[in-house]
C-alpha positions as CSV (number, residue, x, y, z in Angstrom):
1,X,-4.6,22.0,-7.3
2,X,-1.3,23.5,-6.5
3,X,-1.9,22.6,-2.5
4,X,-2.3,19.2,-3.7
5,X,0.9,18.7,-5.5
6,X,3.1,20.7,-2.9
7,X,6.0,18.7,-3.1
8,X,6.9,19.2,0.5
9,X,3.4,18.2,1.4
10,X,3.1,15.0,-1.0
11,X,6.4,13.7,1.1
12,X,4.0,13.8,4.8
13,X,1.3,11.9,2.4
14,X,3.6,9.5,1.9
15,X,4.6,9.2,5.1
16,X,0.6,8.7,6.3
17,X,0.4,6.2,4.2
18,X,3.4,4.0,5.0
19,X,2.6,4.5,9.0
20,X,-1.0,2.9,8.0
21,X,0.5,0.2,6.2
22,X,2.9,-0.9,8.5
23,X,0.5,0.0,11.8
24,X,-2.8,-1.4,10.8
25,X,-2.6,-3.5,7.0
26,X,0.7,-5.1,8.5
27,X,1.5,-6.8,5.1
28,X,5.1,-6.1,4.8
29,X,5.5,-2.2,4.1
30,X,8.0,-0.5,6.0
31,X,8.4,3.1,7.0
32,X,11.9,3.4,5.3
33,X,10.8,3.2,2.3
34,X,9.7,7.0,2.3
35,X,12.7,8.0,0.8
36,X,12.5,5.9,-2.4
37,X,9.2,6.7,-2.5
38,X,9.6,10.6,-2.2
39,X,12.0,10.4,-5.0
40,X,10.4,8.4,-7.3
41,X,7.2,10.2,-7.0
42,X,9.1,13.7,-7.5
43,X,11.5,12.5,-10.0
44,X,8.4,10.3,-12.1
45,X,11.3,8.0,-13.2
46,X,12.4,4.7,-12.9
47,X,14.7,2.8,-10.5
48,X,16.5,-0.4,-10.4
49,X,15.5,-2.4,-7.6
50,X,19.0,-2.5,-6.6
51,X,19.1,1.1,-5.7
52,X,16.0,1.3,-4.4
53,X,16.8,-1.4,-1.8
54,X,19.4,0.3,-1.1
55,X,17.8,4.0,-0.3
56,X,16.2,1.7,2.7
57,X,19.2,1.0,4.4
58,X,18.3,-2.2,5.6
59,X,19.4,-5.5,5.5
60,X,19.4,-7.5,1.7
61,X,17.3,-9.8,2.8
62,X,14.9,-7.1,4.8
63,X,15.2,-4.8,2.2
64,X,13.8,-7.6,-0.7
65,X,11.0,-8.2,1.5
66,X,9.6,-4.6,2.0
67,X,10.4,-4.0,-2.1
68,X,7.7,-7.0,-2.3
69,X,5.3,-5.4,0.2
70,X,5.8,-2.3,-1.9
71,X,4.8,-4.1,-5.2
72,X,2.5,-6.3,-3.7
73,X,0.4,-3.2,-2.3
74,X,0.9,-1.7,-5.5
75,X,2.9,1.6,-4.0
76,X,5.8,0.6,-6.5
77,X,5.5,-0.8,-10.1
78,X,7.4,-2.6,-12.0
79,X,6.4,-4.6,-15.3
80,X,8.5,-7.9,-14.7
81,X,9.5,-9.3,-11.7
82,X,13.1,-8.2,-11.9
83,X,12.5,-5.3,-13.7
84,X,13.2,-1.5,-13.2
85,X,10.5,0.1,-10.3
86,X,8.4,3.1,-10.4
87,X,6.4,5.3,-8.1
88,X,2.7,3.5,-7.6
89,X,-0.7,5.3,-7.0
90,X,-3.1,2.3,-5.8
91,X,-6.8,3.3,-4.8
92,X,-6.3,2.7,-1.9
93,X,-3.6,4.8,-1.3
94,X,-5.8,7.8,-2.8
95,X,-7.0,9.1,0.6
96,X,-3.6,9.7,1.8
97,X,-1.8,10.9,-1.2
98,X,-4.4,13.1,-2.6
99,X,-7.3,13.8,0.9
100,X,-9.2,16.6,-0.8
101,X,-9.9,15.0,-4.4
């Protein structure tokens, strides 16, 4: 259990899991978004969606589009649609993030 919550580790699942959503899903995700990600899944807290655009380093406009991918894939939550976002665990995701549950 502790191999599956190395925190170093968890940071390469993410990574896997954003280079399959931008290589083969193709819906929007971005591979910047690892940092944000990262964070949020370490820190478990919220983030306005200000600041996390701005951990991309992007564009505004570039940078609103991949926070929709995010939410729309369901790696980010947030409980309105300008509301504060946190760290998401779709099922989808589950064989990246977590590969021997």
């Amino acid at each position: 259990m502790a191999g599956l919550l190395d925190f170093e580790a968890i940071k390469t699942r993410i990574e896997a899991c954003l280079v399959f959503e931008a290589t083969v899903r193709k819906q929007g995700v971005r591979q910047e978004a690892l940092r944000g990600l990262h964070y949020l899944f370490l820190s478990g807290e919220e983030m306005p969606r200000g600041d996390f655009k701005a951990m991309l380093g992007m564009s505004d406009r570039g940078a609103t589009d991949a926070l929709g991918a995010l939410v729309k894939r369901g790696l980010l939550k947030s409980d309105s649609p300008q509301g504060k976002v946190r760290f998401g665990l779709p099922q989808h995701a589950l064989r990246f993030m977590f590969p021997q549950l």
